[in-house]
Backbone bond lengths (Angstrom), bond angles and torsions (degrees), N, CA, C in turn:
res aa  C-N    CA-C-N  psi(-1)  N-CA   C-N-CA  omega(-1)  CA-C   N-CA-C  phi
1 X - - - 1.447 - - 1.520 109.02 -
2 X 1.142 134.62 139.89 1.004 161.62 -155.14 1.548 104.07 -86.39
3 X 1.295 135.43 146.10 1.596 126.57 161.19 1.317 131.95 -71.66
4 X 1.701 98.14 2.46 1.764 96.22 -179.83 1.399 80.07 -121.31
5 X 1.347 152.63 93.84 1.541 130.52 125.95 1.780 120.64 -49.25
6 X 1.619 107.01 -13.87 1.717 91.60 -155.46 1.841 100.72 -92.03
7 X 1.456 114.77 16.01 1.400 105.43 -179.50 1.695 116.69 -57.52
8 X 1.179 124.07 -20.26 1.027 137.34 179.88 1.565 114.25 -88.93
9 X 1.369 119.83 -24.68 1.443 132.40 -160.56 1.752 106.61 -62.33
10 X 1.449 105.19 133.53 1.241 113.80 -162.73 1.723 93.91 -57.90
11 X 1.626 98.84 157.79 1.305 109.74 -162.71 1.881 102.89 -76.49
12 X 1.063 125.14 -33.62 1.187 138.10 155.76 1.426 139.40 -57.36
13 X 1.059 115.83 97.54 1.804 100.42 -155.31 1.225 93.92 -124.39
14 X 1.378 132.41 -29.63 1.764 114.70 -177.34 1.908 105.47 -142.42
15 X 1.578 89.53 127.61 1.428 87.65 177.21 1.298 121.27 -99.35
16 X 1.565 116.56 -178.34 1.793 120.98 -169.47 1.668 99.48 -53.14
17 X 1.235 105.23 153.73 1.359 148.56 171.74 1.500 96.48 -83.64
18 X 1.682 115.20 109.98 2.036 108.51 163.42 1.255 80.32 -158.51
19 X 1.624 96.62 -161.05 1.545 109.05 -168.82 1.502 101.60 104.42
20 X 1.500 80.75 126.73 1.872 106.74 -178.60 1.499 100.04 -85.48
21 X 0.974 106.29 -63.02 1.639 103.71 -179.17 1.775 130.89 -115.55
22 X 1.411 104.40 7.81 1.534 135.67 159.63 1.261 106.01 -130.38
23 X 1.460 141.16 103.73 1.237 148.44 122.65 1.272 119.56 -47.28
24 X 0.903 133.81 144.12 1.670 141.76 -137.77 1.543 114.36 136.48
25 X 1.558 97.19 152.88 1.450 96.89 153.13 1.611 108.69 -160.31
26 X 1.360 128.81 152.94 1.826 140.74 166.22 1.327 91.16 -26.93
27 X 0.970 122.53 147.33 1.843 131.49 169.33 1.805 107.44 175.21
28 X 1.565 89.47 103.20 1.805 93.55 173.85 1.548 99.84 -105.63
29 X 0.828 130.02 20.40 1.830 132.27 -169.62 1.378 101.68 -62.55
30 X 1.226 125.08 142.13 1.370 140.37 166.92 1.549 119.58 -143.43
31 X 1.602 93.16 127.45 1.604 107.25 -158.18 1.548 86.59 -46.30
32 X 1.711 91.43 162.69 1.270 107.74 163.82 1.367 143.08 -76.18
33 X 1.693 115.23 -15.09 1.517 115.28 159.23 1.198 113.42 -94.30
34 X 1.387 125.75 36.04 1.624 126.38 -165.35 1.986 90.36 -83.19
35 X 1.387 105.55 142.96 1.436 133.72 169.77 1.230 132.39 -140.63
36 X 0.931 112.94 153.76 1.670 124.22 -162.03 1.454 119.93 -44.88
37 X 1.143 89.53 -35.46 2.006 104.34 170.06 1.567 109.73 -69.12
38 X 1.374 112.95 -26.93 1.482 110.72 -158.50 2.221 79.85 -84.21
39 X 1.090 87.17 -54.72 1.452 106.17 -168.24 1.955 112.77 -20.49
40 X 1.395 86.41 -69.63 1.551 115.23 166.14 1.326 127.21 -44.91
41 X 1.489 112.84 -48.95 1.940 122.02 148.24 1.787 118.23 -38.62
42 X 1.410 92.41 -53.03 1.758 112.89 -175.92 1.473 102.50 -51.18
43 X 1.248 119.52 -48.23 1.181 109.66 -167.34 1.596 105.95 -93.16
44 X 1.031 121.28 -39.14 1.348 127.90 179.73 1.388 113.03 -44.26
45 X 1.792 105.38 -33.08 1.649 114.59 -177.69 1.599 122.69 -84.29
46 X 1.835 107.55 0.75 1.136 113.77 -170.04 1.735 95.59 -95.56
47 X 1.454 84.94 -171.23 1.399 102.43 -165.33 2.034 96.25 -104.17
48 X 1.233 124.22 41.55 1.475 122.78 162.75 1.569 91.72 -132.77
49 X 1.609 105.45 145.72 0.898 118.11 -163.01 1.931 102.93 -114.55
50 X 1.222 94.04 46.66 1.635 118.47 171.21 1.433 121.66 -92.78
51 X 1.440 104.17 163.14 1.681 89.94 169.18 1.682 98.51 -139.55
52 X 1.367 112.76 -31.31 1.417 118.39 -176.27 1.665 122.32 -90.79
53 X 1.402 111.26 125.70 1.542 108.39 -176.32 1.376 116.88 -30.47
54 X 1.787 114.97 -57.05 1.648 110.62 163.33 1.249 131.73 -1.20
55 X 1.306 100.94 -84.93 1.447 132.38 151.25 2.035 125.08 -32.02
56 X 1.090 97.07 -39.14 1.532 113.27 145.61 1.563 122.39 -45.86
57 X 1.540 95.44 -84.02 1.153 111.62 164.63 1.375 123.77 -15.54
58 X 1.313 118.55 -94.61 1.168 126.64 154.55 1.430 129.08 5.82
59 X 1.275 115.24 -79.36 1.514 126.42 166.18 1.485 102.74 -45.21
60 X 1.082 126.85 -80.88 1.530 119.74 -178.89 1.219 117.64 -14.40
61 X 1.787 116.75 -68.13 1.228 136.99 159.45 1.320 135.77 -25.22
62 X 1.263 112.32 -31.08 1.658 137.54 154.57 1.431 114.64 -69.67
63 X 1.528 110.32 -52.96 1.180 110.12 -161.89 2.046 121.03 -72.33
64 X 1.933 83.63 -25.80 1.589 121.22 175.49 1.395 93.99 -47.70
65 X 1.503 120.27 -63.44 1.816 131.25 -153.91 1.989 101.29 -63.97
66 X 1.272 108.17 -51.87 1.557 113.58 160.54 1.743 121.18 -28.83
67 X 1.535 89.17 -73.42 1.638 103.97 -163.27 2.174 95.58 -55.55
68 X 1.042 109.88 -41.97 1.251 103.73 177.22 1.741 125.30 -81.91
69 X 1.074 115.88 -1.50 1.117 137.26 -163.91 2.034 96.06 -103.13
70 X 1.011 122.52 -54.22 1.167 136.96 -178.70 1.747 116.21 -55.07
71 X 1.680 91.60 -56.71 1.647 96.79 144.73 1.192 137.82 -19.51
72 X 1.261 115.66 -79.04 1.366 159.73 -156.89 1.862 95.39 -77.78
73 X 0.883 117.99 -70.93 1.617 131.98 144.07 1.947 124.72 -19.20
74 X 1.187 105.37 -53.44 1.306 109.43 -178.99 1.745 82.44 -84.27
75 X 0.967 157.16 -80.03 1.472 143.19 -123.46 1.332 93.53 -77.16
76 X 1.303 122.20 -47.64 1.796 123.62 -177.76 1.732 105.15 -36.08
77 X 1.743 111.13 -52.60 1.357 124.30 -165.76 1.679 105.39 -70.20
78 X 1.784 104.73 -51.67 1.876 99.16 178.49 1.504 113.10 -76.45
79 X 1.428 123.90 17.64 1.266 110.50 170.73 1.599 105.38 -140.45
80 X 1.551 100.81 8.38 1.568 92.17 149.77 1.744 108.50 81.76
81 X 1.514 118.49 14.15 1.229 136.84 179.25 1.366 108.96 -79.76
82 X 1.155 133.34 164.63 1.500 136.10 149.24 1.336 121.27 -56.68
83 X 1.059 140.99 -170.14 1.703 117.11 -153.00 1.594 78.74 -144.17
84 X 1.826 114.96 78.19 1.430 118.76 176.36 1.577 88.86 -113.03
85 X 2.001 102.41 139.78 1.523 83.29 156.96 1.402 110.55 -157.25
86 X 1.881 102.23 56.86 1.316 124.27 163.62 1.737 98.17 -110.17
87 X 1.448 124.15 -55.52 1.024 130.21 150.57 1.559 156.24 -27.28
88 X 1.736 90.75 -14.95 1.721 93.41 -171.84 1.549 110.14 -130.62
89 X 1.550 102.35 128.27 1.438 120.35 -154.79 2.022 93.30 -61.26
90 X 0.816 122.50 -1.57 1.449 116.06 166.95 1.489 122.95 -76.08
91 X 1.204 106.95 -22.12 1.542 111.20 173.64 1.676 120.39 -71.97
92 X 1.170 94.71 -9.98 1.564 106.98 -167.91 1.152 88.36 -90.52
93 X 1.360 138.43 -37.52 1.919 121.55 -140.09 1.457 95.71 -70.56
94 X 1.553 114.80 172.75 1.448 124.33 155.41 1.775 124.65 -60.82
95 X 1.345 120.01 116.04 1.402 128.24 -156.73 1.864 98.90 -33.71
96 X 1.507 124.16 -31.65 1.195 102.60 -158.14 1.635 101.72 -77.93
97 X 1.288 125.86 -39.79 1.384 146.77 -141.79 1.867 75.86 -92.95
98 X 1.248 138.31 -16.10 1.438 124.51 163.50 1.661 109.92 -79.03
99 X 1.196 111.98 -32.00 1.344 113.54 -165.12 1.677 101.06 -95.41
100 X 1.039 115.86 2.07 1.241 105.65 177.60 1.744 105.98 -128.46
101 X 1.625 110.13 6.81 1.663 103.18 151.73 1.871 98.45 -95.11
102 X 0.903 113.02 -10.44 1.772 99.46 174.94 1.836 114.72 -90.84
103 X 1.033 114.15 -36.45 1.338 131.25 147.19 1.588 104.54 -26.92
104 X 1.273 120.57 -72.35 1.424 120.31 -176.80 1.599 111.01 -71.73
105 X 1.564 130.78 -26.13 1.488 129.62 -168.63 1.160 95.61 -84.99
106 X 1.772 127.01 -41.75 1.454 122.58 172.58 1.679 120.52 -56.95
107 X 1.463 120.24 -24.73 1.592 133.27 -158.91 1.687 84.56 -99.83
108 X 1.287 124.15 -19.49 1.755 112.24 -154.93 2.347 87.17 -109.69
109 X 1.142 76.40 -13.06 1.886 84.86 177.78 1.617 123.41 -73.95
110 X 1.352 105.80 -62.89 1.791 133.89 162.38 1.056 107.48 -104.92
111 X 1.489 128.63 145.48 1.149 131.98 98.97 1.596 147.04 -35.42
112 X 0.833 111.88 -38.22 1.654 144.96 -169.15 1.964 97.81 -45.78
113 X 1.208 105.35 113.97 1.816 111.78 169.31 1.837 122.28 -39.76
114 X 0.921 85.51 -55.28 1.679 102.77 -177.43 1.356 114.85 -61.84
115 X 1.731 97.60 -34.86 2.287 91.86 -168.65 1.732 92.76 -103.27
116 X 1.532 119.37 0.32 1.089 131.32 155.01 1.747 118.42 -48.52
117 X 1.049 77.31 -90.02 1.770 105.35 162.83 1.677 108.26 -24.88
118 X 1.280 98.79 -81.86 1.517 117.41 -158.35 1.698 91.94 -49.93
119 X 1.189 125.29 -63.74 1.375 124.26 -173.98 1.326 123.22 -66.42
120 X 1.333 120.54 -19.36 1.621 133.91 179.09 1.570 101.37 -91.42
121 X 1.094 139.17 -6.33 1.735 153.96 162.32 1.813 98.13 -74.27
122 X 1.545 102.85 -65.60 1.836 109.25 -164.32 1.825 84.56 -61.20
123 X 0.958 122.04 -59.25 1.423 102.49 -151.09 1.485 115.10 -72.16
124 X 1.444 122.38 -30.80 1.250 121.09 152.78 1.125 135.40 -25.38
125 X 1.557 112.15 -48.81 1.597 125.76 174.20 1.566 114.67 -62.00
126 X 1.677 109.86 -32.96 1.530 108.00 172.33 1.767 113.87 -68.96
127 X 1.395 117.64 1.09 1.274 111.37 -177.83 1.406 103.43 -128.09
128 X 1.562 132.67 6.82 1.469 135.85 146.46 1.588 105.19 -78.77
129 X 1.841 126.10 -44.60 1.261 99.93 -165.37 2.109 100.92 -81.49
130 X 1.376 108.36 -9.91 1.562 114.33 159.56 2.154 113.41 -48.26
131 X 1.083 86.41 -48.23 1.877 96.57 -161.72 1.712 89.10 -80.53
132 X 1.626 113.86 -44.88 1.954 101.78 -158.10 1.689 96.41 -102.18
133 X 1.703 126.10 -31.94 0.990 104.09 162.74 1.311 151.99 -49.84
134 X 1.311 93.68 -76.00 1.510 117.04 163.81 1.575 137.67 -5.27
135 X 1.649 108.79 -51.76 1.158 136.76 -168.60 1.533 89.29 -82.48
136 X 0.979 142.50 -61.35 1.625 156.66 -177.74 1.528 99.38 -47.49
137 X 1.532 121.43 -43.61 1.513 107.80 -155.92 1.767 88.99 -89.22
138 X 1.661 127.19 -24.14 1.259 123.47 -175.65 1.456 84.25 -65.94
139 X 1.163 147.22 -69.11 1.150 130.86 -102.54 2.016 81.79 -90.07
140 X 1.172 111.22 -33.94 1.626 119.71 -178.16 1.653 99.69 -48.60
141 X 1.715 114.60 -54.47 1.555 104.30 -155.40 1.452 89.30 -52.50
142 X 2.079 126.64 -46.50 1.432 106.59 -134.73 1.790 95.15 -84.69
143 X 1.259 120.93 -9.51 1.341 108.63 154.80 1.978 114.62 -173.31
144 X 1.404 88.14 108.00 1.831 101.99 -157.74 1.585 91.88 -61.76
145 X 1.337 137.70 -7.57 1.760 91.20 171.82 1.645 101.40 -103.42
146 X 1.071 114.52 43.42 1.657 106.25 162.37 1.689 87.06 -83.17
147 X 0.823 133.69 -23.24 1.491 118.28 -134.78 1.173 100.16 -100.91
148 X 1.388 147.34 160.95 1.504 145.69 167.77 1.471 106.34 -84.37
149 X 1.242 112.38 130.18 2.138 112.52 151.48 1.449 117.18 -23.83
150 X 1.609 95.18 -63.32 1.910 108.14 170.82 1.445 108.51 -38.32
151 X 0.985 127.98 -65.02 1.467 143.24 -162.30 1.563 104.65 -56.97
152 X 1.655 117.77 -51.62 1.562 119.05 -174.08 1.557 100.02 -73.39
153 X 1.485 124.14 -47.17 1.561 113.23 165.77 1.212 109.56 -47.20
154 X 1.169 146.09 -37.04 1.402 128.26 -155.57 1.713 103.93 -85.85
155 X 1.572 102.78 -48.85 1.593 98.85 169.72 1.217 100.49 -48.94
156 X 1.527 135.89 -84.38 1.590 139.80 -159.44 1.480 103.37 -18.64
157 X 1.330 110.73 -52.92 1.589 110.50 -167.74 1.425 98.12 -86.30
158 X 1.079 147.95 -49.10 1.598 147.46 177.93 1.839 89.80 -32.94
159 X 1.149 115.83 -96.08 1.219 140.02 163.93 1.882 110.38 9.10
160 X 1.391 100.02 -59.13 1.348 123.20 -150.32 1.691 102.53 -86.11
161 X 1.525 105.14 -43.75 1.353 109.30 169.33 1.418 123.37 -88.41
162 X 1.372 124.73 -8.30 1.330 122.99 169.62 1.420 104.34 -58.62
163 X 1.343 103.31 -71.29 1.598 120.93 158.70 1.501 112.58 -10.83
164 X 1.181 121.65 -96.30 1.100 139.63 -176.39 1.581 113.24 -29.72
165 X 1.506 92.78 -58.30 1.660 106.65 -171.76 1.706 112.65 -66.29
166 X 1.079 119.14 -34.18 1.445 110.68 -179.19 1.973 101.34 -84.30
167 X 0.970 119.99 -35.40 1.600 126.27 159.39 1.247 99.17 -14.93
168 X 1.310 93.79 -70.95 1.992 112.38 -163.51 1.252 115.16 -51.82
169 X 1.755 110.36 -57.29 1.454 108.54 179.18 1.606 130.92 -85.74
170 X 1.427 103.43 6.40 1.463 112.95 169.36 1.522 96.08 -98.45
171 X 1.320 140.42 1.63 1.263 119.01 174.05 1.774 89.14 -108.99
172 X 1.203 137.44 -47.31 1.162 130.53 178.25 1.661 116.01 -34.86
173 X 1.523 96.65 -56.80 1.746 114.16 -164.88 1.899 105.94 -61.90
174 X 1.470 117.47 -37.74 1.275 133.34 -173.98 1.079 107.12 -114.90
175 X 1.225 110.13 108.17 1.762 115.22 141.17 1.012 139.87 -52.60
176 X 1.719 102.04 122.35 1.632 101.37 -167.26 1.570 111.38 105.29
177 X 1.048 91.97 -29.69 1.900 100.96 179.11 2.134 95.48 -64.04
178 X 0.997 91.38 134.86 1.302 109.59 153.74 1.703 125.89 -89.65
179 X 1.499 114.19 159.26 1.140 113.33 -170.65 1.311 96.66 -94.18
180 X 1.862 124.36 119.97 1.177 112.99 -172.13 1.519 110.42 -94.54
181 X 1.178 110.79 9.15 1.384 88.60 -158.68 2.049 100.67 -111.30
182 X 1.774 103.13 1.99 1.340 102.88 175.43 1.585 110.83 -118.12
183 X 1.393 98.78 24.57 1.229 118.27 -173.02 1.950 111.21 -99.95
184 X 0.880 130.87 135.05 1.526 127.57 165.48 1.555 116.15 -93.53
185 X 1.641 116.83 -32.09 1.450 104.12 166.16 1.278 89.83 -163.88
186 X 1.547 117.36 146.15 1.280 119.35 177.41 1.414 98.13 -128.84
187 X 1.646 111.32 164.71 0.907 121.27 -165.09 1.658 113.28 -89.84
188 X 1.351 126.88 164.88 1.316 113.44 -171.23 2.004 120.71 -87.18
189 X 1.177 112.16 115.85 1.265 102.43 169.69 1.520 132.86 -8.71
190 X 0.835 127.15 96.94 1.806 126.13 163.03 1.819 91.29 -15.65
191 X 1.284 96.30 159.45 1.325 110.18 175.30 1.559 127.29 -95.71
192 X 1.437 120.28 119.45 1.551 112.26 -135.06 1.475 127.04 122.37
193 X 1.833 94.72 -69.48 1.527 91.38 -163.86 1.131 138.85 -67.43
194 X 1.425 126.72 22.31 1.254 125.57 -164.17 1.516 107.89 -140.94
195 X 1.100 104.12 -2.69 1.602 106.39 174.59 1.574 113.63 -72.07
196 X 1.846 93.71 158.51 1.819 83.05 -172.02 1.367 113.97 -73.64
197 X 1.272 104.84 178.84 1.310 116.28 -172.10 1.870 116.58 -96.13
């Protein structure tokens, strides 16, 4: 591999910093004298016990089925559906046009500033790691060693905590909500219980 893989690297590499109660932000950036040696440390120093992008891959790929799954999950719960998500024409839409009918089921739910906030932060992040991921994981399928190790960890975890993090505060903010994202299958709402109030 070459010392420049990032000539290709999406022009976008780290998004805004917010969050009410996760501050954070998407960020695949990699310094500019970064090299293959450094690369190989990077990963060696993380907590996956991989060595090959593949193997990268992979994890992402896991983490991918979540972040969309959680989605798919929260709209089933604010609209009071059964919790299908081979079945429900929401899984199909384009990630933004999902995040912006939950955007409106969360705004048509509370009023309230804070569960405003807190949830209009998580879902945002699903449309930074949309805009800074994305471009990074195409550019991997059409040929994975452009790409840095650093770079697929950073999605994996971008990915993993978007996921995670809106999980958290849609089960915090709602009662009764389950945590979908440490969940493998949950059972379906009684009929009723989840509609707004």
């Amino acid at each position: 591999m070459s010392d420049k893989p990032n000539k290709n690297q999406a022009i976008v590499t780290k998004g805004e910093t917010y969050g009410v109660i996760y501050q954070w932000c998407v960020d695949v950036t990699v310094p500019p004298d970064w090299d293959e040696q450094k690369d190989r440390d990077y990963l060696e120093n993380s907590i996956f016990a991989v060595e090959s992008r593949e193997d990268l891959l992979d994890f992402v790929r896991m983490e991918l089925e979540g972040f969309h799954n959680v989605l798919t999950l929260a709209n089933c719960f604010l609209t009071a559906q059964p919790y299908e998500l081979e079945d429900c024409i929401f899984r199909h839409l384009p990630l933004p046009t999902r995040v912006e009918i939950l955007s409106a089921l969360i705004r048509k739910r509370k009023q309230d500033a804070g569960y405003l906030e807190r949830l209009g932060c998580d879902l945002r992040r699903f449309l930074d790691v949309n805009q800074i991921c994305m471009p990074l994981l195409q550019r991997c399928l059409l040929d994975l060693k452009s790409v840095w190790r650093r770079e697929l960890l950073n999605v994996q975890e971008s990915v993993m905590l978007a996921a995670s993090q809106f999980a958290e505060s849609m089960e915090c903010e709602h009662e009764g909500c389950p945590n979908f994202h440490s969940k493998g299958w949950i059972s379906p709402p009684p009929s009723g219980e989840n509609s707004a109030a």
